[in-house]
C-alpha positions as CSV (number, residue, x, y, z in Angstrom):
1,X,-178.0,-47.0,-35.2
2,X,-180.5,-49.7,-34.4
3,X,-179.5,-51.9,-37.6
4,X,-175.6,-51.7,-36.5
5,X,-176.8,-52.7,-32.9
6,X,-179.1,-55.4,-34.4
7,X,-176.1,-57.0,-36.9
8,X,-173.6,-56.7,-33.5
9,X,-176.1,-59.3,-31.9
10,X,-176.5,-61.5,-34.8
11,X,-172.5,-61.5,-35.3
12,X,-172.3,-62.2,-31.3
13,X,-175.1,-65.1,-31.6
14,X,-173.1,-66.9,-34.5
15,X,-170.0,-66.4,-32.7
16,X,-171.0,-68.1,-29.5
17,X,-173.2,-70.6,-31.0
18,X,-170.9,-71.8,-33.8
19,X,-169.2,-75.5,-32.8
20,X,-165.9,-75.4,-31.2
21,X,-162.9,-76.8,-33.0
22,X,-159.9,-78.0,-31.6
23,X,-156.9,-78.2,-33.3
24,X,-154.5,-81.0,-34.6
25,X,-152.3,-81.7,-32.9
26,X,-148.5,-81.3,-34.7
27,X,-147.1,-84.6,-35.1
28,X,-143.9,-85.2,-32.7
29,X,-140.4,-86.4,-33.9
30,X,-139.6,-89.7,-33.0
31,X,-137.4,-89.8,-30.0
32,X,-133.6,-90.8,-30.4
33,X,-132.1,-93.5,-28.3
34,X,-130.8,-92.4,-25.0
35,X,-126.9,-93.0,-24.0
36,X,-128.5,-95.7,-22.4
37,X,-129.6,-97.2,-25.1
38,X,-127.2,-100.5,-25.6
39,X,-125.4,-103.1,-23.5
40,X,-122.7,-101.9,-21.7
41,X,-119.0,-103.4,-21.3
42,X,-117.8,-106.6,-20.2
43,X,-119.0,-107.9,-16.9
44,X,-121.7,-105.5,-16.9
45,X,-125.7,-107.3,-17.4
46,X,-127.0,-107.9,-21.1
47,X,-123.1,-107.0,-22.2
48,X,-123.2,-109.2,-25.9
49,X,-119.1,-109.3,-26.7
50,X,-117.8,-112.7,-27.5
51,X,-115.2,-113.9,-26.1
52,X,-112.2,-114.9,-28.1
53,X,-112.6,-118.5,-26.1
54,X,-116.4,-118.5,-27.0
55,X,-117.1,-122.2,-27.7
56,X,-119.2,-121.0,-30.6
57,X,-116.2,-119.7,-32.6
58,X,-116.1,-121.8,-35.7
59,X,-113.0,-120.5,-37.6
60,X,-111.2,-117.0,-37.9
61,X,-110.1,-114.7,-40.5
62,X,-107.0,-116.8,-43.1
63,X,-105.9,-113.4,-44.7
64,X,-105.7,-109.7,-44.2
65,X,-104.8,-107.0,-46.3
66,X,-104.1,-103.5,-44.5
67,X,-104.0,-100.4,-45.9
68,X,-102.7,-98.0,-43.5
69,X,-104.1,-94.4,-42.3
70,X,-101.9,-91.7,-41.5
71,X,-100.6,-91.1,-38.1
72,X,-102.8,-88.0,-37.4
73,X,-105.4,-87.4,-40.7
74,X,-104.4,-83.6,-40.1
75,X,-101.4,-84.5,-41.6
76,X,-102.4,-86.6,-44.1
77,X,-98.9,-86.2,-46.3
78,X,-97.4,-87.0,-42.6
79,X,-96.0,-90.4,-41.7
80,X,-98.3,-93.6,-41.4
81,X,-99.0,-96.1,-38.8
82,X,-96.2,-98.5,-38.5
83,X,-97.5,-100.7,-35.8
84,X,-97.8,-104.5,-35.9
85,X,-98.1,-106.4,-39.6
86,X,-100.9,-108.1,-40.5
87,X,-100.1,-111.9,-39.1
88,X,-101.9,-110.0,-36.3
89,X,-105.2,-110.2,-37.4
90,X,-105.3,-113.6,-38.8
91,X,-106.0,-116.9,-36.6
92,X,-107.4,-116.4,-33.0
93,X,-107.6,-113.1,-30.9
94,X,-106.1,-113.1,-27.5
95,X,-106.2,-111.4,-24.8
96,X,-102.1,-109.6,-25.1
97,X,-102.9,-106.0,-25.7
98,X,-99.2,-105.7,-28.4
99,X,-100.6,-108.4,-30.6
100,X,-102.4,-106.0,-33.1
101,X,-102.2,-104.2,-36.0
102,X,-102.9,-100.6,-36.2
103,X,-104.6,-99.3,-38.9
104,X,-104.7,-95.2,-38.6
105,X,-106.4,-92.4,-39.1
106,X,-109.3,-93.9,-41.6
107,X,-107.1,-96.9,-42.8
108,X,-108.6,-100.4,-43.5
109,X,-108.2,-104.0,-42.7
110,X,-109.6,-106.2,-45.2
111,X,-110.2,-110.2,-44.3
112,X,-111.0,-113.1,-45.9
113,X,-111.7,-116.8,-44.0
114,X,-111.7,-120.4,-44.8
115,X,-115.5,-120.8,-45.2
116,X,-117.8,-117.7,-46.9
117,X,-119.9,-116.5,-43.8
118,X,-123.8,-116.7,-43.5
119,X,-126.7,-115.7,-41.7
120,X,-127.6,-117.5,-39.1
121,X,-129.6,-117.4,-35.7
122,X,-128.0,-114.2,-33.4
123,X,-124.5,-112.8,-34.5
124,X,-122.6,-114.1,-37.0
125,X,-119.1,-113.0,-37.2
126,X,-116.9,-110.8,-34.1
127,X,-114.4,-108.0,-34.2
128,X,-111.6,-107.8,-32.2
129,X,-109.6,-104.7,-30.9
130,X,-107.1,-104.7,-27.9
131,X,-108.6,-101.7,-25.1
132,X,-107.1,-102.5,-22.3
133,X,-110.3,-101.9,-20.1
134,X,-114.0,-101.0,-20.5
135,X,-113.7,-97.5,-21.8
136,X,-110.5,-96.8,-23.5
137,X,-112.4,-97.2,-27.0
138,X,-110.9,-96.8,-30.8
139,X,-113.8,-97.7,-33.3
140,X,-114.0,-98.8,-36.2
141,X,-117.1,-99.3,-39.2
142,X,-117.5,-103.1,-40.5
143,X,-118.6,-103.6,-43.8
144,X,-119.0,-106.6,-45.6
145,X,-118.5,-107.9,-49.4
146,X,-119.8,-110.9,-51.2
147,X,-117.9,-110.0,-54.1
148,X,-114.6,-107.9,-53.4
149,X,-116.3,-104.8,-55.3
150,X,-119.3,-104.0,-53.2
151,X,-119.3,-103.2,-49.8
152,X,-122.5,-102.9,-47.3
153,X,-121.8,-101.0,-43.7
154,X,-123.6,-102.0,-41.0
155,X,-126.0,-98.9,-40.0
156,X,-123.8,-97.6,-36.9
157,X,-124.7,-95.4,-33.8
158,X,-122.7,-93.0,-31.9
159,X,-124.5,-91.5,-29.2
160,X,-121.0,-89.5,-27.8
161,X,-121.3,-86.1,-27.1
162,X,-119.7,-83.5,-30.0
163,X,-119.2,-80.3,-28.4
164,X,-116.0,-81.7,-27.1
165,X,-113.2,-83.8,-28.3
166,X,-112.6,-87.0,-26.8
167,X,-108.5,-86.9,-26.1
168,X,-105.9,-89.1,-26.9
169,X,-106.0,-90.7,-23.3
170,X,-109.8,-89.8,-23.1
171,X,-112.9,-92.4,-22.4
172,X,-116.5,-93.1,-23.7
173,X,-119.7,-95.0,-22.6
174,X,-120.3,-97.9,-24.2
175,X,-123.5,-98.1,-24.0
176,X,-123.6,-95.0,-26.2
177,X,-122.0,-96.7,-29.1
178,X,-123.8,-99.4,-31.0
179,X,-122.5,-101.4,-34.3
180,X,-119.4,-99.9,-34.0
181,X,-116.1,-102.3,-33.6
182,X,-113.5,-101.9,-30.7
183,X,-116.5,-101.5,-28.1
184,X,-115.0,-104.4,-26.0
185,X,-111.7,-104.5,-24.1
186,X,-108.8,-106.9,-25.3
187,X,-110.1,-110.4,-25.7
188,X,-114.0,-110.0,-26.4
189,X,-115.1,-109.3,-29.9
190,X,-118.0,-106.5,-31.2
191,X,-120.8,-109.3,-32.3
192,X,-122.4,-108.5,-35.9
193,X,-125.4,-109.9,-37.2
194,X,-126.1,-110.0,-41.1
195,X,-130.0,-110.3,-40.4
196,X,-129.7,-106.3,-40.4
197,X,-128.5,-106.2,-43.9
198,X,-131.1,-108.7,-45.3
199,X,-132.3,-105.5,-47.1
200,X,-129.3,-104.6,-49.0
201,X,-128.8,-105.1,-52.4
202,X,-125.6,-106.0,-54.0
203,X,-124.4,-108.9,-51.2
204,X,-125.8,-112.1,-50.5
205,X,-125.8,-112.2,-46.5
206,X,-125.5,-115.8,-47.2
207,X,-122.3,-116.1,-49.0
208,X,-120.1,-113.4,-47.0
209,X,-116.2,-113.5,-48.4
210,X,-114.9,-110.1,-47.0
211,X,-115.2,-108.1,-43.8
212,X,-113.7,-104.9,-44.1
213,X,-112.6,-102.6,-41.0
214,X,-112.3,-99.1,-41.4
215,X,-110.8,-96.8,-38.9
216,X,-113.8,-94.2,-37.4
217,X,-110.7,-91.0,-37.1
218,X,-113.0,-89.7,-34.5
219,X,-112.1,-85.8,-34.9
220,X,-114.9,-83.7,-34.2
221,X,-113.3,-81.0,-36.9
222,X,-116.0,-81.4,-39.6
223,X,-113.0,-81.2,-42.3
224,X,-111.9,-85.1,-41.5
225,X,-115.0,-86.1,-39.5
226,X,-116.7,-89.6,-40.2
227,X,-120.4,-90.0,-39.3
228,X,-122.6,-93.0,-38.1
229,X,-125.5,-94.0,-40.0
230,X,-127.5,-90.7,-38.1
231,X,-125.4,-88.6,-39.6
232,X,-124.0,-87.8,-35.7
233,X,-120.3,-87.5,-35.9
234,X,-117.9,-90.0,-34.2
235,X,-116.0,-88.7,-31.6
236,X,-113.7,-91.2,-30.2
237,X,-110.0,-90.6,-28.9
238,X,-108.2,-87.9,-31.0
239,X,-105.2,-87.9,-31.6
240,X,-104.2,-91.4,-30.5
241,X,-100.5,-91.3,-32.7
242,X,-97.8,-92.9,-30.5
243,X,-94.8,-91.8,-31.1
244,X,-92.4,-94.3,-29.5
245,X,-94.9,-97.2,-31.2
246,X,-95.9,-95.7,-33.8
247,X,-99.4,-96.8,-33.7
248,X,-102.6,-95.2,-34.0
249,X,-106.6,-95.4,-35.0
250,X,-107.7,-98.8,-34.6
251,X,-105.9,-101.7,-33.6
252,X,-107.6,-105.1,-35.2
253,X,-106.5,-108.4,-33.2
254,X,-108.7,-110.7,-35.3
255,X,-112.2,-111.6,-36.4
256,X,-113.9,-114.7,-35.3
257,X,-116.7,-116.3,-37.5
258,X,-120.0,-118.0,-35.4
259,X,-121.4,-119.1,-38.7
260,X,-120.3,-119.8,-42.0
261,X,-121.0,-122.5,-45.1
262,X,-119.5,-125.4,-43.6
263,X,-122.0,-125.0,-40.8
264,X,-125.3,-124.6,-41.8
């Protein structure tokens, strides 16, 4: 009895005299971007869209090749866009909402300009689309070739809510969407800046020939889904098939380049 009382007190000595550790803490994830993250529409402060009078513009896409998406990607054995040709992309944007070219569900615009562009101070190149306000938004992902054969995408963010669909008439934030084309009304272009793809391997942001569009969809069905460069999907309006226009997906009105080879 006395030696089990006697190795109790030696066990509670140690106990209350050994050092006190505290514990790592766990390492946190880094936090996302809030929806408030990026510049907001035209007229609102910081806003960065160029517009299509922007004394900066040095030329503007000379060809365009458009391969069209379907009308709703649901039905992709359904009919294609029909809307606009591709004279609508090339020269100057303006600010008349019909002069555009849709491209549908996941379809492509593909452009070409007098002068490679290059990297230069700020942005270097805009996209235009035709909303005809602030929120009424159909994206698209730029990409960008040196050589026809391999494409680079600039890293996109969607910040949009998934749990719901975003209808045909239906409206985002801009300030949730970042490197994403069509974020400006009719008449102010979605600035891009090659600096953010000095990285890449496979272009020389120097020596720019082809900017390539490609329609976002922006279902939130996981079968035809597209994703920004977080992986989040991109919910943007869905379906946006017009049947008495026969448009739909993005409508390009022409891409403005703020440097290029001549320039430099």
């Amino acid at each position: 009895m006395l030696l089990t009382e006697m190795a109790f007190s030696i066990l509670l000595l140690t106990c209350c005299t050994r050092e006190s550790v505290t514990p790592e803490p766990e390492p946190q994830p880094a936090e996302e971007p809030q929806p408030t993250s990026f510049c907001g529409g035209v007229g609102t402060e910081g806003c960065n869209a160029i517009s299509c009078t922007d004394s900066s513009i040095v030329g503007w896409a000379v060809t365009c090749t458009v391969v069209r998406g379907p009308v709703d990607i649901a039905n992709p054995d359904g009919p294609k866009v029909r809307y606009g040709d591709e004279s609508m992309a090339i020269g100057p944007a303006t600010t008349n909402t019909q002069r555009a070219v849709s491209l549908g569900d996941g379809g492509t615009a593909t452009l070409t300009f007098e002068y490679p562009i290059r990297n230069g101070a700020g942005p270097d190149f805009a996209v235009f689309e035709n909303p005809f306000n602030n929120t009424f938004l159909e994206l698209g992902f730029v990409e960008v070739s040196t050589d026809g054969e391999r494409y680079v995408r600039f890293p996109s963010t969607s910040l949009t809510q998934t749990e719901t669909q975003v209808g045909t008439n239906g409206y985002l934030d801009p300030t949730c969407i970042n490197n994403l084309a069509g974020k400006y009304k009719v008449g102010y272009g979605t600035p891009f800046d090659l600096e953010e793809l000095r990285d890449s391997t496979g272009i020389n942001i120097d020596n720019i020939v082809y900017v390539r569009i490609v329609d976002v969809v922006g279902t939130i069905d996981p079968q035809y889904a597209r994703y920004d460069a977080r992986g989040h999907m991109v919910n943007d309006p869905y379906p946006t098939a017009d049947t008495i226009w026969a448009s739909g997906g993005f409508d390009l009105t022409g891409v403005a380049v703020l440097h290029d080879r001549r320039n430099q």
